[in-house]
C-alpha positions in Angstrom: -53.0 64.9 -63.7 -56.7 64.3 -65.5 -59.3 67.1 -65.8 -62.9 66.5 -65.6 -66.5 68.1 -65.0 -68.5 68.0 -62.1 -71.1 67.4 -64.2 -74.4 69.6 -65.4 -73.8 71.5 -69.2 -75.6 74.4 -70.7 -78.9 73.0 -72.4 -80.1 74.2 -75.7 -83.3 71.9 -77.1 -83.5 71.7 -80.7 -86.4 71.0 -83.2 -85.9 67.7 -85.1 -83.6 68.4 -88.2 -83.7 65.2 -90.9 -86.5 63.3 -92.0 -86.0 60.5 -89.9 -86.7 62.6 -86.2 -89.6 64.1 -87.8 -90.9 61.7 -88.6 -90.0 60.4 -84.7 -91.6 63.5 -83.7 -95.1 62.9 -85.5 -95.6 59.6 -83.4 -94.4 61.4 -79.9 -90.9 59.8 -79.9 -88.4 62.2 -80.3 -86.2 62.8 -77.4 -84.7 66.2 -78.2 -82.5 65.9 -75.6 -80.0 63.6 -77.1 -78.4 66.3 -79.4 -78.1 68.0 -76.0 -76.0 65.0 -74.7 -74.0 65.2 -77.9 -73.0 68.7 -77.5 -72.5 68.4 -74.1 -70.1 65.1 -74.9 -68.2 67.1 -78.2 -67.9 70.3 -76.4 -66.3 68.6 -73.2 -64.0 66.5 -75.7 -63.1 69.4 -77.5 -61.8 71.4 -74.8 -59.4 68.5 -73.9 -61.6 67.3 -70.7 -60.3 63.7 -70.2 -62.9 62.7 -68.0 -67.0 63.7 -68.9 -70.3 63.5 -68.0 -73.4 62.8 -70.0 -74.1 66.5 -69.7 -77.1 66.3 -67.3 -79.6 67.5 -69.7 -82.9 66.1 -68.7 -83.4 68.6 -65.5 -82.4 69.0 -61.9 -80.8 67.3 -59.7 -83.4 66.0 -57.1 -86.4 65.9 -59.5 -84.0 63.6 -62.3 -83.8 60.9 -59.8 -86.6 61.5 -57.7 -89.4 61.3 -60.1 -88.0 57.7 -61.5 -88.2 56.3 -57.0 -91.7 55.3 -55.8 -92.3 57.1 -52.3 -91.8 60.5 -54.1 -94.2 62.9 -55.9 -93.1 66.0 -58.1 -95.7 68.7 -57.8 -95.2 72.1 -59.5 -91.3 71.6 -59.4 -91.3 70.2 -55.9 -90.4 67.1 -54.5 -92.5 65.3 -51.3 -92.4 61.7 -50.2 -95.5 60.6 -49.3 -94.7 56.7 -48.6 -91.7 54.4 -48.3 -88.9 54.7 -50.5 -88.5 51.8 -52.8 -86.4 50.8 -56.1 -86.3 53.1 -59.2 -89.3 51.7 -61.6 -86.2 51.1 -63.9 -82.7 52.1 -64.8 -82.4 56.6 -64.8 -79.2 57.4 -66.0 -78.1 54.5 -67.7 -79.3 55.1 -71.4 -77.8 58.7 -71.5 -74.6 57.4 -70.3 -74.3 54.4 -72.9 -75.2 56.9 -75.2 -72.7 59.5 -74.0 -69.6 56.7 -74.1 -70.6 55.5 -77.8 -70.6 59.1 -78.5 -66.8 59.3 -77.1 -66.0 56.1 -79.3 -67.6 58.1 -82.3 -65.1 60.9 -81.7 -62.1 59.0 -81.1 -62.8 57.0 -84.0 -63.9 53.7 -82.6 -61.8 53.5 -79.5 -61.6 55.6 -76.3 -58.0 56.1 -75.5 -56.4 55.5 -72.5 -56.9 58.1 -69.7 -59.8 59.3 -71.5 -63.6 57.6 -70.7 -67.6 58.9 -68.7 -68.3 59.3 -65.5 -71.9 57.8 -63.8 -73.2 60.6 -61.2 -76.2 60.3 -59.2 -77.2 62.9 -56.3 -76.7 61.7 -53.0 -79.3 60.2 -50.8 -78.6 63.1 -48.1 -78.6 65.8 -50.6 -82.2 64.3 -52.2 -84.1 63.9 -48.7 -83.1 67.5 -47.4 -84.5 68.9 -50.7 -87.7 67.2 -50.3 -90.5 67.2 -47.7 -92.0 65.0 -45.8 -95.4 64.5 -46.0 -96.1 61.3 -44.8 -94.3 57.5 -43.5 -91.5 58.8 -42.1 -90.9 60.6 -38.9 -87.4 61.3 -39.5 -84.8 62.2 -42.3 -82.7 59.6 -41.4 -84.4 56.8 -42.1 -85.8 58.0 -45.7 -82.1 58.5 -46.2 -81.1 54.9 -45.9 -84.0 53.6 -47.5 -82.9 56.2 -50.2 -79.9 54.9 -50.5 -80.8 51.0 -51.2 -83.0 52.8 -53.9 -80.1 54.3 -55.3 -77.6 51.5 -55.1 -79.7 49.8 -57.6 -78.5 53.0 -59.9 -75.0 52.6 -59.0 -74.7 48.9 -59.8 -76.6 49.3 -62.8 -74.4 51.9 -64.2 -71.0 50.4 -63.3 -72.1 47.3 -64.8 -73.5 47.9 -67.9 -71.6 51.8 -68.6 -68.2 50.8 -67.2 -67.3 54.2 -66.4 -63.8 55.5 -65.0 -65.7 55.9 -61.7 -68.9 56.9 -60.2 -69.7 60.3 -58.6 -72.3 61.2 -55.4 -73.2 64.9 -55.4 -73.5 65.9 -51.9 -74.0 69.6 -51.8 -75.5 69.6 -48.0 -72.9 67.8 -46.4 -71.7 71.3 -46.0 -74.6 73.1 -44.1 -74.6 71.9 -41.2 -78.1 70.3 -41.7 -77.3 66.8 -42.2 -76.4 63.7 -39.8 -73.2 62.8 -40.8 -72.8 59.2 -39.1 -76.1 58.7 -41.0 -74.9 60.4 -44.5 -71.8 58.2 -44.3 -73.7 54.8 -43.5 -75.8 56.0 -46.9 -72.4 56.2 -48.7 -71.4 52.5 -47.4 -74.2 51.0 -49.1 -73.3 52.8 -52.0 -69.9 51.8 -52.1 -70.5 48.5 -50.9 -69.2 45.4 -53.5 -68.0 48.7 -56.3 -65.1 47.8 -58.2 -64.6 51.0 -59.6 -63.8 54.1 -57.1 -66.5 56.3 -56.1 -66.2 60.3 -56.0 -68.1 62.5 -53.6 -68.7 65.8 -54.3 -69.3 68.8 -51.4 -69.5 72.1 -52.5 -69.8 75.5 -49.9 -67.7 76.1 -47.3 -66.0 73.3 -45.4 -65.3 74.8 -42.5 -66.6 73.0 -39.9 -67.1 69.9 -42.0 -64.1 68.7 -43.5 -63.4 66.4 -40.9 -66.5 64.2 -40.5 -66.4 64.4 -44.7 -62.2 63.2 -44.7 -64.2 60.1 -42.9 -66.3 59.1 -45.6 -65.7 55.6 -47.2 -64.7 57.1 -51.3 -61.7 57.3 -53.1 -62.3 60.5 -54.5 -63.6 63.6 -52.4 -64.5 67.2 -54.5 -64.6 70.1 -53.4 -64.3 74.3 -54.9 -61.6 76.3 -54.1 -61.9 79.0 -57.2 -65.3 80.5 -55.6 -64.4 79.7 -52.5 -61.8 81.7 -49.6 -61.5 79.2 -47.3 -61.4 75.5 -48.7 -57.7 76.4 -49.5 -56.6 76.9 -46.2 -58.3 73.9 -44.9 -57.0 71.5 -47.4 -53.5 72.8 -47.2 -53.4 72.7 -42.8 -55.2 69.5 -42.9 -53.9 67.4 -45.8 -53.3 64.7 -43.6 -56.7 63.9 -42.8 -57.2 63.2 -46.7 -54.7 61.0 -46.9 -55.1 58.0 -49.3 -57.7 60.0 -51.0 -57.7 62.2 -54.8 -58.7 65.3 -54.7 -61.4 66.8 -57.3 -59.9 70.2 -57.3 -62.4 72.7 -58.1 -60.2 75.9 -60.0 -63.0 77.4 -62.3 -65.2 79.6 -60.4 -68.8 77.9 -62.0 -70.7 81.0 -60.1 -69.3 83.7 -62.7 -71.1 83.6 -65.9 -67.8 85.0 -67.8 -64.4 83.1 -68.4 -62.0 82.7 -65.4 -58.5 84.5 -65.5 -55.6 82.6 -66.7 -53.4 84.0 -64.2 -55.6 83.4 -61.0 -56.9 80.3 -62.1 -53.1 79.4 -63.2 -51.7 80.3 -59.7 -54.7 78.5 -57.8 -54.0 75.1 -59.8 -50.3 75.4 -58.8 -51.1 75.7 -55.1 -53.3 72.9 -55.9 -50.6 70.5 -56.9 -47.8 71.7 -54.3 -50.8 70.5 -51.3 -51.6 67.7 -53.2 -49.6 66.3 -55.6 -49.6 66.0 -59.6 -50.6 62.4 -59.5 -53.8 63.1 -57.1 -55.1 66.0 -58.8 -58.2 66.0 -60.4 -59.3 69.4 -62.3 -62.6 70.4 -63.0 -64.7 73.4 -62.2 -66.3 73.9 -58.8 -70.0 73.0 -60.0 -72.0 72.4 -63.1 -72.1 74.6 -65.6 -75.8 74.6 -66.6 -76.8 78.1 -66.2 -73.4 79.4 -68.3 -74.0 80.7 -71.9 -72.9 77.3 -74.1 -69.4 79.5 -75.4 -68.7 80.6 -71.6 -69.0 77.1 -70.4 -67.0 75.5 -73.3 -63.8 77.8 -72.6 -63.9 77.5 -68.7 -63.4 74.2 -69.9 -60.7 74.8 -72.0 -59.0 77.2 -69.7 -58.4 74.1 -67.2 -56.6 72.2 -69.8 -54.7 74.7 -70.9 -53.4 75.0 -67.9 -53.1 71.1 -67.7 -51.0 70.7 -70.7 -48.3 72.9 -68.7 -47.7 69.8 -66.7 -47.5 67.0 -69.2 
């Protein structure tokens, strides 16, 4: 059993401290957000999360990728496409990550234990296109989807060969709406998974009811879902186990909606139903979203509360 994060942390920018970032500051190169990436990395370590994230500092999820793809424009915190998708103008997540994973080395002492290592995540091509609007080339979602997603694959081969992470994960929050064309979604997923050599995650939260089975279809090794905040994904997983065969299981058990620590008991009893549907060995723990909008001491110990409850089973 490994625990992990689904991926955004509490944010809290701070003014340069030593000489030398002042100094960084003076000539416009400061980037504040990297002791944000180091807390996020130390506080995830610290609460015994074997598998992190860079944090997801630098902003939201559509706008972090979006404004980096030429075919998209940002304009007062929203995001149009107003001409063909083509490749990022460089590499987005890359940097934070290799600085994330020398961080991890840093806390470990030189070397990253076994078990223990960063996850890449990049928000889904589906997920990106239904947040934007079209404003001009394309008639159809569908097709900025696809072109979308050659964009991104760029981003996922980049990060899997130069970060080496324990996997990659696709956030793909709208899978569960209803809105989105799922033989097209999943063709956007092939050509991210196409030629990987590390497993790719994808993450759906909401309700699955009335999705589960197109998403049980899709071409990853890893498929996340929420189960503290949510009444129904239990049920679903546990009458239709079958259909995830062959698959892990990110096991959302910390309700990420709630802005105050989770209960031991409930959270204790829903990660033991957990395991008895799916098995010790295809559990993944983590909480059923980011964590961004928690207060940072909330967020840490939802984090600890999961492994916690982990160490019962080692």
């Amino acid at each position: 059993m490994k625990s992990t994060v689904v991926g955004s942390y509490p944010v809290e920018l701070k003014e340069p401290s030593n000489f030398k970032d002042k100094i960084l500051k003076t000539f416009g190169a400061y980037d504040p957000f990297k002791e944000s990436i180091k807390n996020a990395v130390f506080s995830q370590l610290d609460a015994g999360i074997d598998i992190i994230s860079d944090g997801q500092v630098r902003g939201d999820m559509v706008s972090s990728f979006s404004k980096y793809i030429p075919g998209f424009k940002i304009e007062e915190g929203n995001t149009y496409i107003v001409s063909k998708i083509r490749n990022p103008t460089g590499e987005i997540s890359v940097n934070d990550l290799l600085h994330a994973k020398k961080l991890i080395k840093e806390y470990y002492g030189g070397n990253i234990p076994d078990g223990k290592g960063i996850k890449g995540i990049i928000t889904g091509p589906s997920t990106i296109i239904h947040s934007s609007r079209i404003t001009a080339f394309y008639k159809e979602k569908d097709d900025a989807i696809i072109d979308l997603a050659h964009s991104l694959k760029k981003e996922v081969d980049a990060i899997e060969s130069k970060v080496k992470p324990v996997y990659i994960q696709v956030d793909e929050p709208f899978l569960s709406t209803g809105m989105v064309n799922m033989k097209v979604a999943r063709e956007a997923i092939d050509i991210l998974h196409d030629g990987l050599n590390i497993p790719l995650a994808m993450h759906v939260c909401g309700t699955l009811e009335g999705a589960y089975k197109d998403i049980a279809k899709f071409n990853v090794e890893i498929l996340d879902f929420e189960f503290a905040g949510n009444n129904v994904n239990l049920g679903i997983l546990e009458n239709n186990i079958d259909l995830f065969k062959g698959k892990k299981i990110g096991f959302g058990c910390i309700d990420s909606a709630k802005n105050e620590v989770d209960s031991f008991e409930t959270t204790q009893e829903l990660i033991e139903k957990g395991v008895n549907i799916v098995g010790v060995d295809d559990i993944l723990l983590d909480p059923d979203c980011g964590l961004r909008r928690a207060p940072m001491d909330v967020a840490f110990n939802k984090l600890k509360l999961i492994n916690d409850i982990k160490s019962k089973y080692q």
